[in-house]
C-alpha positions in Angstrom: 9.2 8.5 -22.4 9.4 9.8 -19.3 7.5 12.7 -19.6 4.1 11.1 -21.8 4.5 8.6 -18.6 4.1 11.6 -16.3 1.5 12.8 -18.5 -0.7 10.1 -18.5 -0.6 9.5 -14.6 -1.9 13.1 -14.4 -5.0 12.7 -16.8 -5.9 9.7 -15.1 -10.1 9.9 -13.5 -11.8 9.0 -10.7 -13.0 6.0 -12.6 -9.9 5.0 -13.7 -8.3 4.9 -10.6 -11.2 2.9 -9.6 -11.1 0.1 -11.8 -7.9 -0.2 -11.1 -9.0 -1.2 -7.9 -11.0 -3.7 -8.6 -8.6 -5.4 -11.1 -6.8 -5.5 -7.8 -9.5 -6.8 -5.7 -9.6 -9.5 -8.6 -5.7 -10.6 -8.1 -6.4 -10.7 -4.3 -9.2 -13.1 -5.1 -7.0 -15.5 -7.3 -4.4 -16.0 -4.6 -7.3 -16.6 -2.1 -8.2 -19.4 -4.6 -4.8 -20.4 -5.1 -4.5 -21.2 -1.6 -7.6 -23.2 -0.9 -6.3 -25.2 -3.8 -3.3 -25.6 -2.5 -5.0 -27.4 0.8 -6.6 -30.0 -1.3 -4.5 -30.7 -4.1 -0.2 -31.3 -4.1 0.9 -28.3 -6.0 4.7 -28.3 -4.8 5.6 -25.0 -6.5 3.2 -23.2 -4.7 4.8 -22.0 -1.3 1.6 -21.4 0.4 2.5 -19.3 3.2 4.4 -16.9 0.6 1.5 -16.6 -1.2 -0.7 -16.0 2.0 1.8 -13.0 2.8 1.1 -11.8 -1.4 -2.7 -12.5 -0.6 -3.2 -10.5 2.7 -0.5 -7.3 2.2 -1.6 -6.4 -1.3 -4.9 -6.6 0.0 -4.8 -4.2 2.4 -2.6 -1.7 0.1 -3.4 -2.9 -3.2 -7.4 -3.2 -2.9 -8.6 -1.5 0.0 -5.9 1.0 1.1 -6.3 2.4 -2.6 -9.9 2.5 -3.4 -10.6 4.7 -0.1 -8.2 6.8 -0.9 -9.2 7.3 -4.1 -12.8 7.7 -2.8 -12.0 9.9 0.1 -10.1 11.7 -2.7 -13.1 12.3 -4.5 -15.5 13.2 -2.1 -12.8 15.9 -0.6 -13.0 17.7 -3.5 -15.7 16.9 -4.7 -14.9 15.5 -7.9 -17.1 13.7 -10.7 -16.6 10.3 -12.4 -14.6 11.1 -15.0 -12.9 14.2 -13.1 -8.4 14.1 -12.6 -7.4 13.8 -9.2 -4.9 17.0 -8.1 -2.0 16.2 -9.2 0.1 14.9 -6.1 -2.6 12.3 -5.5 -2.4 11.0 -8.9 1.6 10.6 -8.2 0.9 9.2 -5.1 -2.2 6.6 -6.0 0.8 5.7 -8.8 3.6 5.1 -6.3 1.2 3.1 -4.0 0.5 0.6 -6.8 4.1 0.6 -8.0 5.3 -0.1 -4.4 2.1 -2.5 -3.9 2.9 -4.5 -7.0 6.4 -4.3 -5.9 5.5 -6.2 -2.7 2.9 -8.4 -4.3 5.9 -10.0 -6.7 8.3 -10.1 -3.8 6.3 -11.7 -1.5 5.1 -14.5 -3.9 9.0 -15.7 -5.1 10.8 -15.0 -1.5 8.4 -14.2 1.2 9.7 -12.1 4.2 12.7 -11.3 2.0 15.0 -8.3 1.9 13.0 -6.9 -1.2 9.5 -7.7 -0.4 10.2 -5.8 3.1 11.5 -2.8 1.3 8.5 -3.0 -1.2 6.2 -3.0 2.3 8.2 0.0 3.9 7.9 1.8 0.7 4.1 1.5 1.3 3.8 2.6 4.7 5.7 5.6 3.5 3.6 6.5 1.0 0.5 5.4 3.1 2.3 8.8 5.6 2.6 10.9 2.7 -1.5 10.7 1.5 -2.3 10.8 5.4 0.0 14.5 5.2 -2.1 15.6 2.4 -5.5 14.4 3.3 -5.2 16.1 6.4 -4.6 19.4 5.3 -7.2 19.1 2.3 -9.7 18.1 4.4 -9.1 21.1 6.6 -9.7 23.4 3.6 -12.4 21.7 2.3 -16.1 22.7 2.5 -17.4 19.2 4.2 -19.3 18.9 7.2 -17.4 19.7 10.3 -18.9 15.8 11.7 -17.2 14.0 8.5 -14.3 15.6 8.8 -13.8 14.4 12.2 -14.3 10.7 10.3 -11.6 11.4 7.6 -9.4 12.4 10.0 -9.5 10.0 12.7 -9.4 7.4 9.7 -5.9 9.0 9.1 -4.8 9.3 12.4 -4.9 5.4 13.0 -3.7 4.5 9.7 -0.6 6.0 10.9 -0.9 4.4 14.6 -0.9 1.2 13.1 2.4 1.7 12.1 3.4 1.5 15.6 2.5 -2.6 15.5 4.6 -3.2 12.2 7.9 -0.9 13.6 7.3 -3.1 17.0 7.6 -6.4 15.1 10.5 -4.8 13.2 12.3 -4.0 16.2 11.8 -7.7 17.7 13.2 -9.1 14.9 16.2 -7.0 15.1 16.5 -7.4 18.7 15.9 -11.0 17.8 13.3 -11.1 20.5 11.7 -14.5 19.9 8.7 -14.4 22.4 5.8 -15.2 19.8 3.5 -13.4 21.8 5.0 -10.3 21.9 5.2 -10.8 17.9 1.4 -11.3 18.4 0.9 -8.5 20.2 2.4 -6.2 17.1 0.4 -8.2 14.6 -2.7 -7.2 16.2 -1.6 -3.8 17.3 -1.4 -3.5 13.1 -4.5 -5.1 12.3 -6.6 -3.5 14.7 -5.9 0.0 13.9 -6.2 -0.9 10.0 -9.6 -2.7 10.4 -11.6 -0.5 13.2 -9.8 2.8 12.6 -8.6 3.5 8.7 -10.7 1.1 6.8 -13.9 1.7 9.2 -13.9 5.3 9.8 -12.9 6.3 6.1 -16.1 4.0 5.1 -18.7 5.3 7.5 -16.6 9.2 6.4 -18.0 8.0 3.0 -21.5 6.8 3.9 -22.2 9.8 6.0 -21.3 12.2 2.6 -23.3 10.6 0.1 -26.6 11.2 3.1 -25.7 13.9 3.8 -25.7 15.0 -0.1 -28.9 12.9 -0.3 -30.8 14.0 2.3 -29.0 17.7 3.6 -28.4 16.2 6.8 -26.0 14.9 8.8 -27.0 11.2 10.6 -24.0 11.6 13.7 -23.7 14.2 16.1 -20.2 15.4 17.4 -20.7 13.8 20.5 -21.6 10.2 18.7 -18.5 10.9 16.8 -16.2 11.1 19.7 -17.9 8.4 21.2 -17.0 6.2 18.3 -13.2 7.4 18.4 -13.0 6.9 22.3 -13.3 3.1 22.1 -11.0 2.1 19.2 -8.1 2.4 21.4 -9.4 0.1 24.5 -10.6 -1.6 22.1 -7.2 -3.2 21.1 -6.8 -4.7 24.8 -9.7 -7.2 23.3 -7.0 -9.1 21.6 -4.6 -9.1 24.0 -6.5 -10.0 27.1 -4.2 -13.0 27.7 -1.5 -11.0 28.4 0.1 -12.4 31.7 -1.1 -10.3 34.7 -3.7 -8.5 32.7 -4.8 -5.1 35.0 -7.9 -4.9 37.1 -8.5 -1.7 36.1 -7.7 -2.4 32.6 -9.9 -5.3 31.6 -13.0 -2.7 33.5 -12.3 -0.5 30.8 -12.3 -3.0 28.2 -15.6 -4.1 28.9 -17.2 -0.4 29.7 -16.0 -0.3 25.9 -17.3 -3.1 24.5 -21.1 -2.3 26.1 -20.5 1.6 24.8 -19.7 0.2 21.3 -23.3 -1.6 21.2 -24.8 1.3 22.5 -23.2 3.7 20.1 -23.7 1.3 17.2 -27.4 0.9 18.1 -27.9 5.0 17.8 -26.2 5.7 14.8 -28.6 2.8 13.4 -31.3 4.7 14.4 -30.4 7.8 13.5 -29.5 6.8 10.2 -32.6 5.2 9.6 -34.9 8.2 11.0 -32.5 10.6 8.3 -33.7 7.7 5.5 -37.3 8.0 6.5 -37.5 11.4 7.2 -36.0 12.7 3.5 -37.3 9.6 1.8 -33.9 8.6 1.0 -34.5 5.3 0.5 -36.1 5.5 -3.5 -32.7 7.2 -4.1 -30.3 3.9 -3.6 -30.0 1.2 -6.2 -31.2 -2.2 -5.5 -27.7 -3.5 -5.3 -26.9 -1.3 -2.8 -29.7 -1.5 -0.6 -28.7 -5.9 -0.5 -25.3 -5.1 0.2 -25.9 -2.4 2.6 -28.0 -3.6 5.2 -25.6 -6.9 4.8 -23.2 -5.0 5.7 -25.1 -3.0 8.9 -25.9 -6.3 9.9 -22.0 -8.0 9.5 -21.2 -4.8 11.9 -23.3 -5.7 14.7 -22.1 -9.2 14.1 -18.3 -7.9 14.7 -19.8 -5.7 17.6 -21.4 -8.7 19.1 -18.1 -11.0 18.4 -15.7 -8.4 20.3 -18.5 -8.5 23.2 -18.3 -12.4 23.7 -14.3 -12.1 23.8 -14.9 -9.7 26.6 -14.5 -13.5 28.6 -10.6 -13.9 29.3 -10.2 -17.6 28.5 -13.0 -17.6 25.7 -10.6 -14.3 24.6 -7.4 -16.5 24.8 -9.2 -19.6 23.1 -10.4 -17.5 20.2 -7.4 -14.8 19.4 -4.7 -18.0 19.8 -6.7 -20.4 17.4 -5.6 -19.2 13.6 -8.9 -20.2 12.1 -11.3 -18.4 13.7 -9.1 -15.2 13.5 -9.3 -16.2 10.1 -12.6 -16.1 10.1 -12.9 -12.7 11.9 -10.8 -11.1 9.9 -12.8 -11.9 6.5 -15.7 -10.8 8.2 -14.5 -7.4 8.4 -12.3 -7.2 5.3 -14.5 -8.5 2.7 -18.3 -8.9 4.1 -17.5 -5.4 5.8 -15.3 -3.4 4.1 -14.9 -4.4 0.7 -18.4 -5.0 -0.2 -19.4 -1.4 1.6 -16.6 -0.1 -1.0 -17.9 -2.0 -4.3 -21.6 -0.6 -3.4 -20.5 2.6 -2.5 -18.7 2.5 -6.2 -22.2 1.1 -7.8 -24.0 4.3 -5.7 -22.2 7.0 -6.9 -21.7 5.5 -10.6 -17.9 5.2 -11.2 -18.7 2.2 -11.6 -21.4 1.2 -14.0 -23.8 -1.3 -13.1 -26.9 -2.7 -15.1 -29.3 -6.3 -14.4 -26.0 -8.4 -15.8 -23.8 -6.5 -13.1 -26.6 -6.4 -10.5 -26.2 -10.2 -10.4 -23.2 -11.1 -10.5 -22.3 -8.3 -7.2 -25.5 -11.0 -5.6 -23.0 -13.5 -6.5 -20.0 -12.3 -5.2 -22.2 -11.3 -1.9 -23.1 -14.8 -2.0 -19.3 -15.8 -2.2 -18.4 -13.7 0.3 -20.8 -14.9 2.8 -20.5 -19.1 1.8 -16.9 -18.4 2.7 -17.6 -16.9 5.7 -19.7 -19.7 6.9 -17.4 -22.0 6.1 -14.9 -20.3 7.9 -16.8 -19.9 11.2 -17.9 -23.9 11.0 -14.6 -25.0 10.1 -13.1 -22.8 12.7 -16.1 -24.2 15.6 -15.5 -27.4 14.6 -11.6 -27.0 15.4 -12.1 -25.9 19.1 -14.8 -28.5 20.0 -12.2 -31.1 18.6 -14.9 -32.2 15.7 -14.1 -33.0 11.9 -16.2 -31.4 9.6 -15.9 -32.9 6.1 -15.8 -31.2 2.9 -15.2 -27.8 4.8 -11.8 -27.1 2.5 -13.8 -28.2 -0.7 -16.2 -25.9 0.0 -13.7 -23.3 0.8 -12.2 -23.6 -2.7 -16.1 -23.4 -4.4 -16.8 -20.3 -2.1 -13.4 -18.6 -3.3 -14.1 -20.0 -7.3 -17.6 -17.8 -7.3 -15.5 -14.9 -5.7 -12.9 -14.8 -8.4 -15.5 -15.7 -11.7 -17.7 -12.8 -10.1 -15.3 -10.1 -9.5 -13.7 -10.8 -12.9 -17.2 -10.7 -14.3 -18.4 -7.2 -12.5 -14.6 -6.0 -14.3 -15.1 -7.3 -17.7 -18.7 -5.8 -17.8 -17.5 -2.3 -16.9 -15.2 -2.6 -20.5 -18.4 -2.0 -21.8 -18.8 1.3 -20.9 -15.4 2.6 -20.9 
């Protein structure tokens, strides 16, 4: 038993691993649903901040932790569709669902319990153990100096983030109450798994399928290191209400925050120029090309949103108020990063697409970004002290086309199994 267990785990594709994903991605959607139920109708046996904690960790490790590294995976070694990974990343992509699944279950009957703690540990431990691998792989491997640099900051600050969740850990040992320093961890954690692993790895991603597009390379060693040199300052944006905040500090926060426009704006252009100039553009699907320049667009969005915060009390309204971290937060994880990692999918054809396919990904864009809106107006209408009605209604219709299009992209994809 165990051995044909063993064996199938090795002769698992690219594909495979892939559609795992997304089954994932759908699971992630159902609880989002579940929850926006829960605001408008009594369901007494849902516990809706244990499924909250369900919806948001297996998202990160479930959905987008394992599609990248099954993409970045991929790309390394430049595997095709059907292709096995090596052998240790199979085991590994296996123990990460195991463990994720684990967490998912744990998390949903008992919340912050002894189990679904272990279950999270067991992640970050095997999140350490593909960031040990990866790095060396990516040394030996024939990729562009430029995207290496991308793969393996995207490593680096997938293990930083740790930092915020021991921190919390330790409080609660300690039994150190103060919610702000509890904050602090939170978004020590988030941070560095939103604008350093889940960002860099994507753009590592983007910048390999140009650069095996077009031959060349649309970011410069200099524009890389520019990118890297703000992440970290770039934390202090959540934390500027920190009682005596430094001078000196906050100066450096908002240098950053005028050097991430900047950077933003020339990567933009060069990547456009590299489209033009190798007539790229015929070469991406119409599917991709939607969701795409959606998603260059959310980026400047988040860019522009970290500017505004640069403002101390706007900073301390905003990051203190859950719904419009809410809001910020879906703007990166699914407008951003999950629909860059669906297209990306649809680009390089593990996943199939066809017109049926094509609209129903419109759909879920159209989801994605109803939800969003909704968010941003319920979370406005909070801080102005004004009632918006129907905002959770539409909320729950937002999350319904979601879930019925994700399932929808999934079921399609039996078809060509």
């Amino acid at each position: 038993m165990v051995y044909e267990m063993m064996n199938f785990i090795q002769q698992r594709s690219v594909r495979y691993w892939l559609v795992v994903a997304v089954l994932n991605l759908f699971l992630v959607a159902v609880l989002g649903l579940l929850m926006r139920l829960k605001a408008i109708f009594p369901m007494a046996w849902v516990n809706q901040k244990f499924i909250m904690h369900a919806h948001s960790h297996f998202a990160f490790s479930g959905w987008v932790s394992h599609a990248i590294m099954v993409l970045m995976v991929m790309v390394v070694f430049r595997l095709r569709t059907m292709d096995s990974l090596p052998t240790r990343y199979q085991y590994t992509l296996a123990a990460n669902l195991l463990a994720s699944f684990g967490m998912l279950i744990c998390f949903i009957l008992q919340g912050y319990g002894v189990y679904a703690i272990i279950f999270s540990t067991l992640v970050l431990i095997i999140s350490f153990v593909f960031a040990g691998y990866g790095w060396t792989d990516i040394n030996r491997s024939t990729l562009p100096p430029v995207i290496k640099y991308w793969f393996k900051a995207a490593l680096f600050f997938s293990v930083l983030s740790a930092i915020g969740t021991f921190a919390l850990v330790w409080l609660m040992v300690t039994q150190q109450l103060d919610p702000l320093k509890q904050l602090a961890s939170v978004y020590f954690y988030l941070h560095f798994q939103y604008n350093g692993w889940f960002l860099f790895a994507c753009v590592g991603l983007f910048l390999h399928w140009l650069h095996n597009s077009s031959g060349g390379v649309a970011c410069s060693k200099k524009l890389f290191w520019l990118f890297f040199s703000c992440v970290i300052p770039a934390y202090f944006l959540s934390v500027l209400w920190w009682k005596a905040f430094p001078d000196w500090l906050y100066a450096v926060v908002v240098l950053t925050v005028i050097l991430q426009l900047v950077i933003w704006y020339k990567f933009l252009r060069d990547v456009f120029r590299l489209l033009q100039e190798r007539n790229v553009f015929s070469l991406i699907n119409p599917t991709t090309k939607i969701i795409w320049g959606g998603v260059a667009l959310a980026i400047v969005l988040k860019i522009v949103l970290q500017a505004a915060s640069v403002v101390p009390v706007l900073s301390q309204l905003v990051y203190g108020y859950r719904p419009i971290v809410i809001a910020y937060l879906h703007l990166v994880l699914l407008v951003i990063i999950s629909l860059f990692l669906l297209s990306f999918a649809f680009q390089m054809q593990i996943l199939h697409r066809s017109r049926a396919i094509h609209r129903w990904t419109i759909s879920l864009a159209s989801g994605v970004v109803l939800n969003e809106l909704v968010l941003m107006v319920q979370g406005v209408g909070g801080l102005i002290r004004v009632y918006v009605p129907f905002t959770n209604q539409m909320l729950v219709v937002a999350a319904g086309v979601i879930v019925i299009s994700v399932f929808a992209i999934l079921y399609k994809q039996k078809r060509y199994q």
